[in-house]
C-alpha positions as CSV (number, residue, x, y, z in Angstrom):
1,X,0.0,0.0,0.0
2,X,3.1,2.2,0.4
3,X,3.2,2.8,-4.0
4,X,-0.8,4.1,-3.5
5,X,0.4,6.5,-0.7
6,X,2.5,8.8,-3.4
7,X,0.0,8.3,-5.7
8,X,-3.1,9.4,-4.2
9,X,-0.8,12.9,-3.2
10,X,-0.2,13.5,-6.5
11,X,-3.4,12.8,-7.5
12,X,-4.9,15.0,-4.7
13,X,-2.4,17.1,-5.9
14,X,-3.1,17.6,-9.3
15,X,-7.0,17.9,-8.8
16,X,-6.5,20.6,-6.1
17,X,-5.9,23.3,-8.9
């Protein structure tokens, strides 16, 4: 579950703006 960790950041990330 560690690899979904980074991934649901960015992905948090990228559909903040």
């Amino acid at each position: 579950m560690a690899e979904a960790v980074p991934l649901f950041v960015v992905i948090a990330y990228f559909d903040k703006p």
